[in-house]
C-alpha positions as CSV (number, residue, x, y, z in Angstrom):
1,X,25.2,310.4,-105.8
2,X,24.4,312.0,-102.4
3,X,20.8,314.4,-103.1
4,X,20.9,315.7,-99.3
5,X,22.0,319.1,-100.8
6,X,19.7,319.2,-103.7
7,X,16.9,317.9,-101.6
8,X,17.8,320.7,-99.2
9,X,18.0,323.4,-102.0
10,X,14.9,322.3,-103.2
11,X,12.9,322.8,-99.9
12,X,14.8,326.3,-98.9
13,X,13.8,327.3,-102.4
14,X,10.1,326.7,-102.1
15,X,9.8,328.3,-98.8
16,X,11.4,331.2,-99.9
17,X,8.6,331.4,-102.8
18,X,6.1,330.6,-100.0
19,X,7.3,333.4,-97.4
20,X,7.0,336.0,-100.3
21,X,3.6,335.4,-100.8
22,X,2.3,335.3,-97.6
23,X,4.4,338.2,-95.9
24,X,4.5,340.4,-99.2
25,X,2.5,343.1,-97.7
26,X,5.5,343.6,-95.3
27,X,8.0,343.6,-97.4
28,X,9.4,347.1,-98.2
29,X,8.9,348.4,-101.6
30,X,12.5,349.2,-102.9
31,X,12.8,345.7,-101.7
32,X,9.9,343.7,-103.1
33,X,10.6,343.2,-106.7
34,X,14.5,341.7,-106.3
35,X,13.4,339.7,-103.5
36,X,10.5,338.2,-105.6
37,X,13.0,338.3,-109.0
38,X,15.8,335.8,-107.0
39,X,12.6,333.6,-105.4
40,X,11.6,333.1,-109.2
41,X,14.9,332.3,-110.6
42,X,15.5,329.7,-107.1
43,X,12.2,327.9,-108.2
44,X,12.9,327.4,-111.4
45,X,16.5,326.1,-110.8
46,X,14.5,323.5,-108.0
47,X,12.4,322.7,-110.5
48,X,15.6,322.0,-113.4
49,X,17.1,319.9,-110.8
50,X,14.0,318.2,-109.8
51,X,14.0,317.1,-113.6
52,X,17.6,316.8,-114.0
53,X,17.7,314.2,-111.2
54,X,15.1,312.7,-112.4
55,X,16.4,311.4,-115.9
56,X,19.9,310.6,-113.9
57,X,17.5,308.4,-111.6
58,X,19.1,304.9,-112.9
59,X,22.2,305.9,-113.9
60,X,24.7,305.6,-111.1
C-alpha cells in the first residue's frame, strides 16, 4: 500500500494545528472557532490513521 498520501495528510494536518496556535491572535473572530473546530477534527483523523496504519503494518 502506497502511504505518500497519508503521510502527506498527516503533515498538512499538523501544520494546520500549528498555524492556529501561533497566528490565533490574527485570526478574525467570526472565523476563529470553525477554523480551530476543523484543525481538531484533521488531528484526530492523523492521529486514527497514524494508528490504523500502524496495526495494517505487516499485513500486505
Amino acid at each position: 500500500m502506497d502511504y505518500t498520501n497519508i503521510v502527506i495528510f498527516i503533515i498538512l494536518a499538523f501544520s494546520l494545528g500549528a498555524i492556529m496556535i501561533m497566528n490565533r491572535d490574527r485570526i478574525p473572530t467570526k472565523l476563529r472557532r470553525g477554523m480551530a473546530v476543523t484543525a481538531v477534527a484533521f488531528i484526530l483523523f492523523a492521529f486514527y490513521l497514524i494508528v490504523y496504519s500502524f496495526f495494517n503494518l505487516g499485513s500486505s
